[in-house]
N, C-alpha and C positions, 0 to 999 in steps of 0.2 A: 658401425653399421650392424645391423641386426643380421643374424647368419642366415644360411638357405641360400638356395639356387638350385644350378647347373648339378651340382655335386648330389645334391640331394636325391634328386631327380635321380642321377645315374648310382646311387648306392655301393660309390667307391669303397670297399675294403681292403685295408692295410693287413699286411703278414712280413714278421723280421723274424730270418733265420741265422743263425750262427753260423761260424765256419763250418760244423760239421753238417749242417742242416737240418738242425733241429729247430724246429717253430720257439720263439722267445718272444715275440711281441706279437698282441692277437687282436683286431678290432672288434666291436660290436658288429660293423657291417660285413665283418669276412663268417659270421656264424649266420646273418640273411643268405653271403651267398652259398657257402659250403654247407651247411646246416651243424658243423658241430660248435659246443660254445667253448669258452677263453679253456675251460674246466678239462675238456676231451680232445685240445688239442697242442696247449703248453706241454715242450717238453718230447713229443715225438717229432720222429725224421717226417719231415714234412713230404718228402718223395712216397713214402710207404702211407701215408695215412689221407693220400690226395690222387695220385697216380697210381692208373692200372698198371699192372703187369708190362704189358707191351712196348710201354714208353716212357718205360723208366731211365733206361739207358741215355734215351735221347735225351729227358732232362736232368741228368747225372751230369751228363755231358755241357748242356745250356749254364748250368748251375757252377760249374770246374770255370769256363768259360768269363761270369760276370764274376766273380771272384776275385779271378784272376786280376782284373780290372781291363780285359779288354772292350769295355764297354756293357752300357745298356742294352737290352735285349725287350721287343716288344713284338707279343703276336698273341693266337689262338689258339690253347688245346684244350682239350676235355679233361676235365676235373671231375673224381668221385665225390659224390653227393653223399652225405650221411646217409638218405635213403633209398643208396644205394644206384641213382642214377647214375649217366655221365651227363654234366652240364658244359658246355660250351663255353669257355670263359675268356675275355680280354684282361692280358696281365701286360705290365710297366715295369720291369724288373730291372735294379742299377746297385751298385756296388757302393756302401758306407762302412764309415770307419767312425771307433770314436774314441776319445781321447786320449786312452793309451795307445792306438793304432791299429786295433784288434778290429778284425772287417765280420760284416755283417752282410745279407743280402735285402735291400726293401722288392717288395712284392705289391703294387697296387693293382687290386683285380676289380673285375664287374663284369655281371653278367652280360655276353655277346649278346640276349636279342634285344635288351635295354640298351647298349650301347644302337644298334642296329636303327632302331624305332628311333632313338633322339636326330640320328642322324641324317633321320628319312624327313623328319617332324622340320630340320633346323634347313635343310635343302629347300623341303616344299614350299616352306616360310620365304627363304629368299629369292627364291623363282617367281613367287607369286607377289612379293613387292615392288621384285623390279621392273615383271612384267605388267603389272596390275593397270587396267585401264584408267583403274580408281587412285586418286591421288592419297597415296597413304603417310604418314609421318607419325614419330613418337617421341615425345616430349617428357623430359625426366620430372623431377620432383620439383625439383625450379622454373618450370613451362617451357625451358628453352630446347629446340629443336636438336635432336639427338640422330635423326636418319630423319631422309625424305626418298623417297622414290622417283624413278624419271619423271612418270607423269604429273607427280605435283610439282615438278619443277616447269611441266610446260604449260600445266592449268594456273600456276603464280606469275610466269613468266621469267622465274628469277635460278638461278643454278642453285643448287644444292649446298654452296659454298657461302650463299648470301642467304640461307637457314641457319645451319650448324650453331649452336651458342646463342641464337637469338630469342627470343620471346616474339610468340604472333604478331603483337603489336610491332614490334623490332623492325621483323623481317617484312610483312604485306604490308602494305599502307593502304589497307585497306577501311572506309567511312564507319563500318560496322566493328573496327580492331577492339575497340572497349567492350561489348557485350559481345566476343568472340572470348576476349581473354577471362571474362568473367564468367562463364559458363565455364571455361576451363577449369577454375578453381574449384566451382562447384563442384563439377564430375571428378574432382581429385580426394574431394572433402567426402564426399556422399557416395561413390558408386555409382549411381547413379546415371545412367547412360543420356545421352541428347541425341536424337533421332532425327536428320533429313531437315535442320535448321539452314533457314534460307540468307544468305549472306551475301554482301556485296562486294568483288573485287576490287581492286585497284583499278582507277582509269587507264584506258589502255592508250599507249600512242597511235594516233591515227597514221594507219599505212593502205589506206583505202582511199582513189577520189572524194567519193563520197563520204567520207568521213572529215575528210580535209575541209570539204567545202562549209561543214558547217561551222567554220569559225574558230582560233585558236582558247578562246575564252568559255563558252559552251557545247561541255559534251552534248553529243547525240543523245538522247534515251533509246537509239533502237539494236544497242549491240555493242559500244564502247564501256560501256561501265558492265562487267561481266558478274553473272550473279552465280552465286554456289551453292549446293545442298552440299551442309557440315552435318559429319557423326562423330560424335565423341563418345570414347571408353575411356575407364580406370584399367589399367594393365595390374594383373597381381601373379603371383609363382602361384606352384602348387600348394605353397606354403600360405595363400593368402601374403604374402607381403605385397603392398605397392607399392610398383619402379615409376609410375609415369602415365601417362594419357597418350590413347591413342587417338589419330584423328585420320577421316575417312573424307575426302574430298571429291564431288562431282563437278563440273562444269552444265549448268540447268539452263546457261545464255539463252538458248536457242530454243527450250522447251518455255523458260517463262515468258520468250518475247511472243511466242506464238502463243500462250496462255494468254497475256495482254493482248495481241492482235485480237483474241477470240472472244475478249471483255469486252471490247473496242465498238467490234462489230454486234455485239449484243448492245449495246449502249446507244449504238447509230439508230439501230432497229428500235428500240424504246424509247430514240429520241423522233422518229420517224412516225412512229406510230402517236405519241403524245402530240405534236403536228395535226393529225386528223381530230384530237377532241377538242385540240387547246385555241387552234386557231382560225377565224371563223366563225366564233360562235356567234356574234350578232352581224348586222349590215353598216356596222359603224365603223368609216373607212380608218377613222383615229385610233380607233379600240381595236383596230384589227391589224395596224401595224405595231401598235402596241404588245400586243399579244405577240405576233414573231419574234419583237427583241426580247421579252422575256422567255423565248421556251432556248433563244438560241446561250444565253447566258444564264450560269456559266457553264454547260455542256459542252457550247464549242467555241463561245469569245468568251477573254474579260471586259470586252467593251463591241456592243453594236448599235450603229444606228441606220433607222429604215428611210432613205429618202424618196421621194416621186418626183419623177418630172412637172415642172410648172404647167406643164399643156397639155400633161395626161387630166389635171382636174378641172382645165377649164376649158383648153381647148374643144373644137367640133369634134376634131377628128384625131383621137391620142396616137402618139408616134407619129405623124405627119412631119413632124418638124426635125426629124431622126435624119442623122447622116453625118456630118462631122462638126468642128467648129464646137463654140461655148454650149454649154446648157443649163439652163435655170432649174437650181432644186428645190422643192418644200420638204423639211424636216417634218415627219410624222412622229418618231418615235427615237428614244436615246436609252440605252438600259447600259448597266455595270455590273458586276460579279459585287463592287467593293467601292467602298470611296476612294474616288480617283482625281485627278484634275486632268484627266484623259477627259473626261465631263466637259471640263469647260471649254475644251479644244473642238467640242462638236458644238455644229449648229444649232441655236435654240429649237426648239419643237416648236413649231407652227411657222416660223419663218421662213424665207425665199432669199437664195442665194445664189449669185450667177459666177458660173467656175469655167475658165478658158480649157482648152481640149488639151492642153498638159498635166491637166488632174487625171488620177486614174479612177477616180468614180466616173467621170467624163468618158475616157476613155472605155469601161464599163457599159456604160446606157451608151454609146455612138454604135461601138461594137457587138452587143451584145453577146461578149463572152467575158467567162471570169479574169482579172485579175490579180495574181498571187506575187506576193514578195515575200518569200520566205523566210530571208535576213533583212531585217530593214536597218539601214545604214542612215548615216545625216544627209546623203547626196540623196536617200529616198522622200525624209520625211517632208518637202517641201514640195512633194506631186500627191502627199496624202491629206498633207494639214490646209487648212483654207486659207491663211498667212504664217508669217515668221512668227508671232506670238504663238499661234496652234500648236506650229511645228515643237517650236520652244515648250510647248507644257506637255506632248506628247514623248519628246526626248526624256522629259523630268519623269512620267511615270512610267517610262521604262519598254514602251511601246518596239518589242524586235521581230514582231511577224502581223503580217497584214494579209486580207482577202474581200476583195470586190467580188460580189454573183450580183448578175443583173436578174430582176423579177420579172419574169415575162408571162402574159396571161396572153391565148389567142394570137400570137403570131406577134404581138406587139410589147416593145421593152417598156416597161411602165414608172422604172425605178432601179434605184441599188442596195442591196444587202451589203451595209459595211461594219467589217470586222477586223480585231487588232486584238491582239494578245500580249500580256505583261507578266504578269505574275505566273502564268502559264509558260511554264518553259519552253516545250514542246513548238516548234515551229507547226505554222502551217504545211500542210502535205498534201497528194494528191487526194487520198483519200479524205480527206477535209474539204475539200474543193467538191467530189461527189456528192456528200453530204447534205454541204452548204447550196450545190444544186437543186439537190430532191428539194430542200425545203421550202428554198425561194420558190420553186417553180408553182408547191402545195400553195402557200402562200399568194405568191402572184394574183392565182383566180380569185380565192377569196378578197384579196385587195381589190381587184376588178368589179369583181361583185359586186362589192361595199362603194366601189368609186360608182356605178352606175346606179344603185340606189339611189347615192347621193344626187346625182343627176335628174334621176327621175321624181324624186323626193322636191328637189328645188325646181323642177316644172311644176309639177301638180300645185306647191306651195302658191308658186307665182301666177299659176292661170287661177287658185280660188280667189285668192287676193284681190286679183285682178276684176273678178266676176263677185264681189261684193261690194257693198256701197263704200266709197272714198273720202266722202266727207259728208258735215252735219246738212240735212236737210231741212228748211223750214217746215213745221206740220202743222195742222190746223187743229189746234185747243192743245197741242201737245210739246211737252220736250221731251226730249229722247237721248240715252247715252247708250254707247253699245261697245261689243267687245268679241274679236277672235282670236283663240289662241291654239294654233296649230299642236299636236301631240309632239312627245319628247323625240328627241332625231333620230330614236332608236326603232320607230315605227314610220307608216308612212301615211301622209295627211289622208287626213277623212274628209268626208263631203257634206261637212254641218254650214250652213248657210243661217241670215237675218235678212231684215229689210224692211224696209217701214215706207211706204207707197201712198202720199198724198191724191186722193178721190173727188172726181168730179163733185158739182153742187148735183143734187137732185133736179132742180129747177133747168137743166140743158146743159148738153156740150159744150157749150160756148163760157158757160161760167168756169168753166176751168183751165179756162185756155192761159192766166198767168201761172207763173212757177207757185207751187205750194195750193193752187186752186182759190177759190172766191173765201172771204170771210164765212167759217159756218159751216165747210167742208167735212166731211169724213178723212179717215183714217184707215189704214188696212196696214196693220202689224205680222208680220210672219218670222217664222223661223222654224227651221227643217233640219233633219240629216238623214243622207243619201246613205246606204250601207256600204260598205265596201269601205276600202281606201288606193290610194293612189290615182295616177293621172284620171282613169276610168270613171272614179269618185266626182274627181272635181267638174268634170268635164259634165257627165249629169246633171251635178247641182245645177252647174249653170244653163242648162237646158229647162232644168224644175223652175228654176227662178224666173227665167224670162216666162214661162207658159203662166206661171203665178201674178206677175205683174202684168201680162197680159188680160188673164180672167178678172184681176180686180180694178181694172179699167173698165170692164162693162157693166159696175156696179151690183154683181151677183151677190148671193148671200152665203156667208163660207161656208155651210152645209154644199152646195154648188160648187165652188169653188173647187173643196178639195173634190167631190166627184169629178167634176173634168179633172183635175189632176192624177188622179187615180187613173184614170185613161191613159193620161199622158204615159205616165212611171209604165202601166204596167207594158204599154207598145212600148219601150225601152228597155223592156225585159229585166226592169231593176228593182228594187222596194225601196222605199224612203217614209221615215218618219213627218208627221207637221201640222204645228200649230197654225192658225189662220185668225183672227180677231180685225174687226171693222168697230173705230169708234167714231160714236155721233155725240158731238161736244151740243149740237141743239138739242136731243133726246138728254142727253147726259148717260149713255149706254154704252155698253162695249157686246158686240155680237160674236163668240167666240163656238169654233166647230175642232174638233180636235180627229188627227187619225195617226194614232197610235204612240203619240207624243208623249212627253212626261207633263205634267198638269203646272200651269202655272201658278204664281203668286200675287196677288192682290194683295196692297199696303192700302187699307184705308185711310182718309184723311186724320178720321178719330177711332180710331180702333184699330188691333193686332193683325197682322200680317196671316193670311190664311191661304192655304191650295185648295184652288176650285176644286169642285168636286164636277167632274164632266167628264160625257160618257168616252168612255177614253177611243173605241172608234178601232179601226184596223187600218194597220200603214199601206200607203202610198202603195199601189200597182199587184196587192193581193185581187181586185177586182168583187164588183158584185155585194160588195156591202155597205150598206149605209151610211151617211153622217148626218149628225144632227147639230143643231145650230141651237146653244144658249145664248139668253140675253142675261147681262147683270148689269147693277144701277153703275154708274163710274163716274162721280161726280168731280169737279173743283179738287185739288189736293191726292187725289186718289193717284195709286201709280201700280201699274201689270208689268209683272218680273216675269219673262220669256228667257228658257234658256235651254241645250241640250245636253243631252245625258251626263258628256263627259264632267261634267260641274258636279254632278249626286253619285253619278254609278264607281262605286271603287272593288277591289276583289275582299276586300277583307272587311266590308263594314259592311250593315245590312241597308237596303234602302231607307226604308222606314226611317232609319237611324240618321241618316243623311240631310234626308228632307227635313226632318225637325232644326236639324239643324243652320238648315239654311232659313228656314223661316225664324229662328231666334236672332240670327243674325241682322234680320230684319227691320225685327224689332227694339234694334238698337236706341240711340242719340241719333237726332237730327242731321244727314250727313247731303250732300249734294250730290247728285247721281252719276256724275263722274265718279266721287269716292265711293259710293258704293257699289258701282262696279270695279273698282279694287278691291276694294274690301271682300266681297266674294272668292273673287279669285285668289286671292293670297288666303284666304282661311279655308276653303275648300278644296285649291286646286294641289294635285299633287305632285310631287318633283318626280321628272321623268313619267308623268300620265299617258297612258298610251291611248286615247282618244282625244282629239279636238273638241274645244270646247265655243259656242256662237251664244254670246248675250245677249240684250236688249231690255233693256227699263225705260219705260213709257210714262211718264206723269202729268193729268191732267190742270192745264194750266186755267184760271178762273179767265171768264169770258170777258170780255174790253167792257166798260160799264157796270159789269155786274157788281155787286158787294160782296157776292162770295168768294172766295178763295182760301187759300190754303193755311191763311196763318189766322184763320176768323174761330179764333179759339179752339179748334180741334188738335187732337194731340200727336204728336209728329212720329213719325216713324225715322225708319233708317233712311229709305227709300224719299 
């Protein structure tokens, strides 16, 4: 071993005197502390060239004494100093002989206030280890534990006796023991200190209810597995040599559980607040429990899905049917952190599934409060899973903590937030339960929301429906194909209307009295939309409609026509777009008034597909402005494209651009007017469009006898 220490430190110096006491052996270190060297002091009586005056006697006497060999003698006197001090000195003085038998005296001395200072240093040291709040220990050149302190024996849990000789790894069994011991290496190789390295203790035995209860297979996270801030030093002397590593241990349990608590609840709050952007964002009831299982995984399940009760979507009156006994659920929505076969254990999205009142999603929606199973055991899984298979595939992915929150919007349970955790250790907790409250509750309304849209959305749908024509009408000189298609379910119906209105003869009332009217009859084609959307919308239309088929009963001219409509609309405080055209298959004419319509299209029999050009007019119930009534020829073959906006107007393409388009379309191959009112719509209409869209293609059929018609050489359109 390389020399240094203790010794060193204290600058022991050796002095051997002879029987008569004369200095014979002189160290280096007796000339630090005496000041004279080997040179000035070999050879003289060691009493006269060290000792004053006064205390000579006494150590004349000390001197007769170890000689003698009544023993060692060990104390403090003052010693002259070459210059001329007196120093204070600790001597060791004992009696040697050598191997003829001739005695000698050894002298080990050192200065008293270096002895003083070591012993103050080597005291302070050990009051402050044993006292030390902080778990201290030192570890020789081999890492194995050489001293530990009380408190790292109560921050380990293990006595001081199950350290000694061991190696970290050895002694803690601790998850972190490998990159504990290897940092030791390091700080042994390098100097190099490690500063407040956070580490994991050993699992502790539960001696807590509450620790008991969570089960002998997993730990808690909130306080059983104890966490530590490690410091590591390189120990060295004065001399620079390394003895060993020291290490410096805190117990942080309680600060980092509260650091997590404080993540936690930042986390709640960012997930609380994502809630108000994330969910909601449209009135689609799918998309909007869609949207809650995605914000709640994986933040606080690995597996959610959002059910509604059966009668909250269709029933009159939602919750009505609340109380106890089975309840019928539609799955809206299923999300996962991960692939699972927890998946397949949940009910399809969009299906209905009827679960007796020992379910606790049941029990959920009856009750409406949460329920929690924090350990879920096999006796639970068959009140969570919807049969033995569920059960069975929930067990396989590991399913040990569960939580029901019922949705409730306005006083009424509308559904269950269900949730189950796998890979997530972490049981459900109260605070889980709060969370999982707030959100559902955010949630609820907007589900509510979206559920009454949907309601209101499927009236309005069903009274336009209702309030448009049902089936084909005979017309006179005319066939006719038509087409409504309500806007994507992301919006709510609009008020675009058709209609095609068989017209008295001229010649009297009484000629019209069969359906379809006399041979030779007029025609009155319309199509309209009402502004606005929703029930409000439709409800109008059907008010514009009947006042429409009312005026083209008394054979007016559609300059007329829409002026009383104008009247109508605007005593309804509404505005509405609409086209109006009267064809006379005897004229061979079409009389068309427009107020504030989009322009129709004209397929001639032999010639390209063109948009009138007509004065375009102002809509429906602005009041006080004029319409005027064109006539165009509209023979045999010929056919008038009526349609509303939703078919041309898009957000990203310009009009212009539209309309050519539809008139190309037009002027396709020969197609029957059924398929080309497909054909329109599938090349024009666009997914998810947020306006409805009302067709009508009118094609004039050749008259009974005549020779004309549509195939007498002219060249065919689309239409």
């Amino acid at each position: 071993m390389e020399p240094g220490g203790l010794l060193d430190v204290l600058g022991v110096a050796a002095v051997v005197l002879d029987a008569r006491g004369r200095i014979v052996l002189w160290s280096p270190q007796a000339e630090t502390v005496f000041g004279y060297s080997a040179a000035e002091a070999l050879g003289r009586p060691a009493v006269r060239l060290l000792v004053a005056e006064p205390h000579r006697e006494e150590v004349l006497a000390l001197f007769a004494r170890v000689m003698a060999g009544d023993g060692p003698w060990a104390g403090v006197f003052p010693v002259l100093h070459r210059d001329g001090r007196t120093v204070p000195v600790e001597f060791r003085n004992t009696r040697l002989e050598d191997d003829e038998g001739r005695p000698y005296a050894l002298g080990l001395a050192t200065d008293r206030a270096t002895v003083r200072r070591v012993e103050q240093d080597l005291a302070l040291s050990s009051r402050l280890v044993a006292h030390s709040p902080i778990g201290l220990a030192v570890l020789d050149l081999d890492l194995r534990f050489v001293l530990v302190n009380p408190a790292l024996e109560r921050i380990t849990g293990l006595p001081a006796a199950g350290h000694l000789g061991r190696s970290f790894g050895q002694a803690v069994p601790s998850p972190d023991a490998p990159a504990v011991e290897q940092a030791l290496r390091e700080v042994l190789r390098s100097g190099v200190p490690v500063l407040s390295r956070q580490v994991r203790g050993p699992v502790r035995d539960r001696e807590r209810p509450e620790d008991a209860a969570a089960g002998p297979d997993r730990p808690e996270a909130d306080g059983t597995e104890p966490v530590w801030s490690v410091s590591l030093y390189r120990l060295e002397t004065t001399g620079r040599r390394v003895v060993g590593v020291a290490a410096a241990v805190v117990d942080v349990t309680e600060q980092h559980r509260a650091e997590r608590a404080a993540a936690l609840a930042r986390n709640r709050l960012a997930v609380i607040a994502a809630a108000s952007e994330r969910v909601g964002t449209t009135l689609d009831l799918d998309l909007t429990a869609r949207e809650l299982a995605e914000l709640v995984v994986p933040e606080l399940a690995d597996v959610a899905a959002v059910d509604v009760l059966e009668d909250v979507l269709t029933g009159p009156r939602p919750g009505a049917a609340q109380g106890s006994g089975p309840a019928v659920f539609r799955a809206l929505a299923v999300e996962t952190a991960y692939p699972t076969v927890a998946r397949e254990a949940a009910d399809p999205v969009g299906t209905a599934a009827r679960y007796g009142a020992e379910r606790l999603v049941t029990r959920c929606a009856r009750t409406g409060r949460p329920v929690l199973v924090a350990h879920v055991t096999d006796a639970d899984l068959p009140h969570i899973a919807r049969d033995a298979t569920a059960a069975g595939l929930l067990r396989e992915a590991g399913v040990h903590s569960y939580l029901a929150v019922p949705l409730r919007a306005r006083g009424v349970v509308l559904g269950v937030l269900d949730l189950k955790r796998a890979r997530n250790a972490v049981p459900f907790d109260r605070d889980d339960v709060l969370l999982a409250m707030e959100l559902a509750a955010r949630a609820a309304v907007a589900i509510d929301n979206a559920r009454w849209y949907r309601h209101q959305q499927r009236t309005a749908l069903a009274l336009q429906r209702h309030l448009l024509p049902h089936g084909p009408t005979r017309l006179n000189g005319l066939d006719a194909a038509y087409r409504y298609q309500p806007a994507s379910a992301a919006v709510e119906v609009g008020g675009d209307w058709f209609d095609a209105i068989p017209l008295p003869c001229d010649d009297g009332p009484g000629a019209a009295g069969a359906p379809g009217g006399a041979a030779g009859g007029r025609t009155a084609l319309v199509v309209g939309d009402v502004m606005g959307s929703g029930i409000n919308a439709a409800a109008t239309m059907g008010q514009v409609r009947t006042a429409a088929r009312t005026l083209a009963g008394l054979g007016l001219a559609p300059s007329v026509v829409l002026t009383e409509l104008d009247r109508t609309v605007a005593g309804l405080d509404e505005m509405a777009t609409c086209l109006y055209a009267v064809y006379d298959p005897e004229a061979g004419t079409c009389r068309i008034a427009n107020a504030g319509h989009p322009p129709p299209v004209l397929v001639p029999a032999d010639g390209l597909p063109r948009l009138l050009d007509l004065p375009a007019g102002a809509p429906l119930g602005v009041g006080g402005v004029p319409f005027e009534t064109e006539e165009i020829p509209f023979r045999p073959g010929d056919a008038l494209v009526l349609y509303t906006d939703g078919l041309v107007e898009t957000r990203d393409q310009d009009i212009d651009v539209r309309l050519e388009a539809l008139t190309a379309l037009l002027a396709g191959p020969p197609r029957s007017l059924e398929e080309t009112c497909d054909l329109l719509l599938d090349a024009l209409r666009e997914p998810d469009a947020p306006d409805d869209v009302a067709l009508l293609i009118a094609r004039a059929r050749p008259r009974e006898g005549s020779s004309d018609g549509p195939h007498g050489g002219r060249k065919e359109g689309a239409a």
